[in-house]
C-alpha positions, 0 to 999 in steps of 0.5 A: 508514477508511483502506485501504493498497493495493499492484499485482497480483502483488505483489512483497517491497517492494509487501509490504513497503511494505504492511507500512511504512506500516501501521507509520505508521497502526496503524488502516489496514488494509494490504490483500493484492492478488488475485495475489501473486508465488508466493514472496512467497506461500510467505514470507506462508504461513510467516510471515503471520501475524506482519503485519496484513495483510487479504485483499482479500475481507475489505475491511471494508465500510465507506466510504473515507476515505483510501487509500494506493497503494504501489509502484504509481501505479494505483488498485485497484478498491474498493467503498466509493471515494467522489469526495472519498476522500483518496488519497496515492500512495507510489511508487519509480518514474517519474511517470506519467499514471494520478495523479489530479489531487487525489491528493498523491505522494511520488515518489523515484526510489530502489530500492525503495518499502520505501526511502521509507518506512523513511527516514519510520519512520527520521525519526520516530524510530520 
């Protein structure tokens, strides 16, 4: 199972990087943080459903294969991590020391993480 993952008290482009790399992998389910910023609540209230986005409770039990972290560089705490999980970090912001060190990155300093990966759906001509 692939699980796609963004920080606490997410913000447009930690949803919108959900939503980004969804697009990439259909059979990965883009999973809502805990605490998400209140308007960006309101907006997924009006308009949620038109994403496939699953609520953090509703994470399918079953073991993890790969998870991709967006707009964050921490991973979140999961049930179902195992030690040789693939786990690829999609981030906007500087390097930091949390990376683990077999996890694969593309970092790029720009101005949003949602950047990042419209230029990728952009590449493959999606």
């Amino acid at each position: 199972m692939h699980l796609i993952s963004t920080h606490e008290q997410a913000d447009f482009d930690a949803i919108a990087s959900l939503v980004g790399v969804k697009f990439l992998d259909p059979q990965g389910f883009a999973i809502l943080p805990r605490r998400i910023n209140r308007n960006v609540r309101a907006f997924l209230t009006l308009y949620g459903s038109d994403y496939d986005l699953v609520e953090f409770g509703d994470i399918p039990k079953d073991s993890i294969e790969r998870l991709t972290i967006v707009d964050t560089q921490t991973s979140p705490s999961i049930k179902g991590m195992r030690s040789d999980t693939e786990v690829h970090v999609i981030d906007h912001h500087p390097a930091s020391d949390s990376i683990g060190p077999h996890w694969s990155t593309h970092i790029e300093e720009v101005g949003a993480t949602a950047t990042l990966l419209t230029e990728e759906i952009q590449e493959r001509g999606l």
